[in-house]
N, C-alpha and C positions, 0 to 999 in steps of 0.2 A: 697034885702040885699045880697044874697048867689050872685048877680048875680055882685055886686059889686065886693065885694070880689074876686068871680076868678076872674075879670079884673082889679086886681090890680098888680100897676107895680111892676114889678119882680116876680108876681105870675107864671106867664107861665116858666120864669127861671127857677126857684126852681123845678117846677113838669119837667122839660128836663133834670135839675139835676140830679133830683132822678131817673128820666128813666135810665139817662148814668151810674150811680151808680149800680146800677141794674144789666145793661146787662152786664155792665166790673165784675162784681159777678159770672154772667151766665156763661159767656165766660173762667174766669178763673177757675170754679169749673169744668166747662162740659169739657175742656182737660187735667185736671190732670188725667193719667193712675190709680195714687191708688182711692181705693173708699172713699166717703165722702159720710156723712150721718148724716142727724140732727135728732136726737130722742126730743120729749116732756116731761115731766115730769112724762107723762101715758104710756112711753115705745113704744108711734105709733111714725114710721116715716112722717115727712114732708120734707125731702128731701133724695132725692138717686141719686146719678150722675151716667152719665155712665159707669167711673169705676167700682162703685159698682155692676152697672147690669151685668159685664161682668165676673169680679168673683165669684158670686155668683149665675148667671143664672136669675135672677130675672129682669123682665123689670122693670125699670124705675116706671112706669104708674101701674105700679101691687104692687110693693114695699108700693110707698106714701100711709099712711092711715092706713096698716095692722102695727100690732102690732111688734117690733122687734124681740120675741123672735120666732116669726112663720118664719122671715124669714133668721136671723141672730144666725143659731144653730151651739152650741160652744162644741166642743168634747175636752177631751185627749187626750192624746197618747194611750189610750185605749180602746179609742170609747165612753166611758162614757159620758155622757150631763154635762157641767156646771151646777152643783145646782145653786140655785139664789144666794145664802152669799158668792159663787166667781167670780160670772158672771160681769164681769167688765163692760158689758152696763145697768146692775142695780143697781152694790155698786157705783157706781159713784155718783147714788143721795143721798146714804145714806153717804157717805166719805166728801163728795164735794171737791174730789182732784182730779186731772187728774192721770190716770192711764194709763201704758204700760204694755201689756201683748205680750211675745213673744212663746210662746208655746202651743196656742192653734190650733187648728184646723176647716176648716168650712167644716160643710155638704151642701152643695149647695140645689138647687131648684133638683138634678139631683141623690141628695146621694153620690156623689164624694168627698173623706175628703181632703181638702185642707189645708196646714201651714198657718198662716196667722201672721201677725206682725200688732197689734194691738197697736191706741193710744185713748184714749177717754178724752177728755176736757170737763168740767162740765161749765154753761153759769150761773152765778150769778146773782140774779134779786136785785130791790132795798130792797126785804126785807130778803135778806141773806143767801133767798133759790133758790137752786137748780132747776132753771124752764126750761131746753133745759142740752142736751150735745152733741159737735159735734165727730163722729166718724170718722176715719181716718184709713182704714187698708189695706194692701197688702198683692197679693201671692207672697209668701219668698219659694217655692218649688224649683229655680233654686239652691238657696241660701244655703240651707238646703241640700240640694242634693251634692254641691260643698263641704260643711263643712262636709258629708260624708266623702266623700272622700278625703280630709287631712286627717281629722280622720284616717281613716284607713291605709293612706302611714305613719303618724303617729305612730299609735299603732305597724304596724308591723316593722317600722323604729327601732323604740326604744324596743322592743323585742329582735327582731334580732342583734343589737348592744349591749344590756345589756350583753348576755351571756361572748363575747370578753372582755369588759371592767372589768366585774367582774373577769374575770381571770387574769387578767393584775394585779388587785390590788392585788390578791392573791400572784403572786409570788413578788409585791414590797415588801407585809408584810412580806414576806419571809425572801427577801435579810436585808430588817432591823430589824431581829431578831437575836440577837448575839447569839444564839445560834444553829442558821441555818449556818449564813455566817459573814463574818469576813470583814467587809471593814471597808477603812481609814474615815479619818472625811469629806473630800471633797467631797468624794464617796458618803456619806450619805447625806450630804447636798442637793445633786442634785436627789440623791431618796425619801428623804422628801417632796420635792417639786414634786416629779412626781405624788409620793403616793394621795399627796391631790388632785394635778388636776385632779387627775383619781377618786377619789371621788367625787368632785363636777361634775363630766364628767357622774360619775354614777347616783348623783341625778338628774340631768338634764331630764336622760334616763325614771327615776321615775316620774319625774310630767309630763314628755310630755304624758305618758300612763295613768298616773291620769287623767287629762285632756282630753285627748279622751273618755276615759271613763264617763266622768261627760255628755261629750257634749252629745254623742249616746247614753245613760240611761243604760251605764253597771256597774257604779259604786256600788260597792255591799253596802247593808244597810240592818242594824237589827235594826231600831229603838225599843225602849222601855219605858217606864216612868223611866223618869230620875229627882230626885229632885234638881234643881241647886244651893242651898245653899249649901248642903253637898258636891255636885261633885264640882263647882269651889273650894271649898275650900282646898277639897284636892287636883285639880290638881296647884292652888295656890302654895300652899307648893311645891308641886312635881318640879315647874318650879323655884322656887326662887333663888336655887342658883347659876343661868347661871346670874342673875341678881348683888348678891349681889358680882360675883366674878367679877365683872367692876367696881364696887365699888357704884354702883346703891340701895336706898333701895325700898321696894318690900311693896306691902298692899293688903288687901283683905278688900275691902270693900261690909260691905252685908246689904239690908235692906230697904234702904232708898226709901221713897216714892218720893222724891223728883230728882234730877238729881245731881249728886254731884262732887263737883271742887276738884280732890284728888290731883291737882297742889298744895292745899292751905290751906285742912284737915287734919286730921289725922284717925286713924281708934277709930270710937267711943269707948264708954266702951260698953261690951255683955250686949244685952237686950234680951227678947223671940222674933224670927223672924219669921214670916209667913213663908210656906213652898210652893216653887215655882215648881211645877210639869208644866214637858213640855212630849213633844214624839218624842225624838230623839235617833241616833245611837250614844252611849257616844264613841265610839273609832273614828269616822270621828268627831263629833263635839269638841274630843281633840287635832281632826289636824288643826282645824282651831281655837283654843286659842293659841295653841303653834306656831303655824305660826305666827299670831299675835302680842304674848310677845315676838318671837326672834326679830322679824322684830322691835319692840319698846326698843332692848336691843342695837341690832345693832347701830343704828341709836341714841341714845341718849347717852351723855357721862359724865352727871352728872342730878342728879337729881332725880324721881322717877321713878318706875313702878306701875300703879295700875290695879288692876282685881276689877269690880266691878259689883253690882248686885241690881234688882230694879224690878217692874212692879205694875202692876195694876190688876183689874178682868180679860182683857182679856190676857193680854199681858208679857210675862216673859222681861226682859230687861238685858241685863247684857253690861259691855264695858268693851277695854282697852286701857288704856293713859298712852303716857309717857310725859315729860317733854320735848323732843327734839328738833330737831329744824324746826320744823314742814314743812307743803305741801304747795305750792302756789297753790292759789286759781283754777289757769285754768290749774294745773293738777289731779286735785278730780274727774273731772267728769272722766279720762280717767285712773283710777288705778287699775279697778277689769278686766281692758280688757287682753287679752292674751297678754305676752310679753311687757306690757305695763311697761319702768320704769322710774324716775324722774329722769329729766339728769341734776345733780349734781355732785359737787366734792365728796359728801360722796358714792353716787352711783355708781360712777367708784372705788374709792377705796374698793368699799366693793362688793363682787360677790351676785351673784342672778339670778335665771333665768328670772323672769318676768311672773313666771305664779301662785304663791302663792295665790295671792288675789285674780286674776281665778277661782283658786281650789275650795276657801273659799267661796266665792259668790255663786257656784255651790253645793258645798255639804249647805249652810246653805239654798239655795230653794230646796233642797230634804224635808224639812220639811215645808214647805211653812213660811219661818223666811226672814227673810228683814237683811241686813248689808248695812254700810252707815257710810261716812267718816265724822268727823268736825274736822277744825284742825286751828291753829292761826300760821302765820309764827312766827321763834321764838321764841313761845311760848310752841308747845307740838302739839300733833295731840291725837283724842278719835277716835276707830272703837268703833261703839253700834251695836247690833247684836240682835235683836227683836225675838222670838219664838209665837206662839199662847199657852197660859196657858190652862191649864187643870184646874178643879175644881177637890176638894179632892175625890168626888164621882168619877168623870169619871177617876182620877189617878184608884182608886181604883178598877172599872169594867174592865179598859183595864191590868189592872197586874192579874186580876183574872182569864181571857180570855189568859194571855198567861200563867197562869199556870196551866191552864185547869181544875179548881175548883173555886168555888166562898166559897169557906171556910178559908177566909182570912182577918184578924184584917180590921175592916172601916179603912180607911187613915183619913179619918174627926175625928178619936180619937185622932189623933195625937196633929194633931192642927188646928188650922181655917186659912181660908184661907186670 
């Protein structure tokens, strides 16, 4: 019977087939330069190309079989070991999402820490779990090296130019103070207009060295427990009336378990609100709302602005939406990149450097928080800006710890979480 069967026709086909499927597999994974690597659902590798053996030091033949995290060790920027709840070739079974991670570092077979630019894709089986994930990571050391150094022609660039420019403005404000200097009205016209360019000349000088700072890890931060019911609401208020002077109205939406259409809402009546503890630096995390709501004032010219707020057990959520006239789809993916801008009629007419969302993207992973666009042409655009939530306890140890006494009201009095 078995002896039939293999000689049946098309049988020999089908097995030269699957040979030639195979080796064009072989062939294609064994000369891609970056590493590939198939993990099991038990964390052992079954495959490692030569790529991988060559950044990592690890042959091939020695790789398959051993478990990955013996051979695939993930540092900081500080030497420290990936714990397992961030290590993205283990949350990947637990997520079942494909994950980029660009900042980690590998310790080789050799102890040499290397940058690595990391992708990992999760393999779904028919019963909806997580049975393989394919890894995919390169050294990004030339890369990283190169992004130095802009950096730093960078930083010192715009240093070194800040001082001049500032003085420039100084003596414009000068000449248009009537009670410095005396000029006609033409005279003023064309120093109003210097005044500002020299302004936006000077913020320029300001986000190019934010920006440096974000990339090289000199951006300063005090994070703290911050509750963001309270703090949006006041910085809500605090922003509203760059809003309502466009003639835009303004909402604070807080609470809601659900994701909310504030294009089509309005703001509930006050009920008792869960209290959202996160751990962040409130003065960076207010440069990246304000960024946000100008950049949604700018751009929209009737209709709403909304600040809103939301999560779950783990997760703080908060967004902000305007009414505008929102982003085309294929330029979302490319908006948080440097210098990146949408090239439109409103985006020539309206200035900007291009490095805002930059900024924001960069200070909101200093906390390890997520941002991320949705947006309907025409319709509006929402940034949502994710945090890891704190429970009332751990608000309440890590504010005890930075006040250097644990003699401090429970936070779980307050309210539940």
């Amino acid at each position: 019977m078995f002896g039939r069967n293999k000689n049946k026709p098309g049988s020999s086909n089908l097995a030269a087939n699957l040979r030639d499927e195979r080796l064009k597999f072989e062939v294609i994974v064994n000369t891609i330069e970056d590493g590939v690597m198939l993990i099991d659902n038990q964390g052992d590798i079954q495959l490692f190309n030569p790529g991988a053996a060559k950044i990592t030091g690890w042959a091939s033949a020695e790789a398959c079989g051993l478990n990955t995290k013996s051979v695939i060790k993930l540092v900081d920027s500080k030497g420290l070991a990936y714990e397992d709840n961030v290590n993205p070739l283990l949350q990947v079974f637990q997520q079942g999402l494909a994950i980029r991670e660009n900042n980690a570092q590998l310790l080789t077979k050799s102890d040499k820490k290397i940058p690595l630019s990391l992708h990992v894709t999760p393999l779904i089986g028919e019963n909806a779990m997580v049975n393989a994930a394919v890894v995919v990571f390169r050294d990004v050391a030339e890369e990283k090296a190169e992004e130095q150094r802009r950096a730093d022609f960078i930083s010192t660039a715009s240093h070194e130019m800040r001082t001049p420019v500032a003085a420039i403005e100084g003596y414009l404000a000068l000449a248009l103070n009537p009670k410095v200097a005396n000029v006609d009205a033409k005279a003023r016209d064309y120093l109003e207009k210097a005044h500002i360019s020299t302004q936006h000349l000077g913020q320029l000088f300001q986000d190019l060295l934010t920006s440096a700072k974000a990339e090289d890890g000199r951006l300063s931060s005090r994070p703290v427990v911050v509750e963001m019911s309270t703090y949006l609401e006041q910085t809500a208020n605090d922003l509203k009336f760059s809003a309502e002077k466009k003639g835009l109205f303004m909402e604070f939406v807080n609470g809601s378990s659900n994701t909310i259409d504030a294009r089509t809402s309005s703001i509930s009546s006050r009920v008792v609100q869960p209290m959202y503890y996160t751990f962040v630096d409130p003065d960076r995390l207010r440069e990246v709302v304000t960024n946000l709501f100008d950049n949604a004032v700018k751009y929209t010219d009737e209709g709403k602005i909304s600040i809103g707020l939301t999560g779950d057990g783990d997760v703080v959520q908060f967004y902000v939406r305007d009414t505008g006239p929102g982003i085309p789809a294929e330029d979302v993916p490319h908006l948080f990149q440097k210098f990146y801008r949408v090239d439109n009629s409103a985006t020539r007419t309206i200035g900007g450097t291009g490095l805002g969302l930059f900024i924001c993207r960069k200070i909101v992973e200093l906390y390890n928080g997520r941002i991320w666009l949705e947006s309907d042409l025409g319709k509006g655009s929402t940034f949502f800006i994710n945090f890891p939530r704190l429970t009332p306890q751990q608000a309440a140890d890590k504010q005890a710890a930075e006040a250097g006494s644990t003699e401090l009201a429970p936070i779980s009095s307050l309210a539940s979480s």
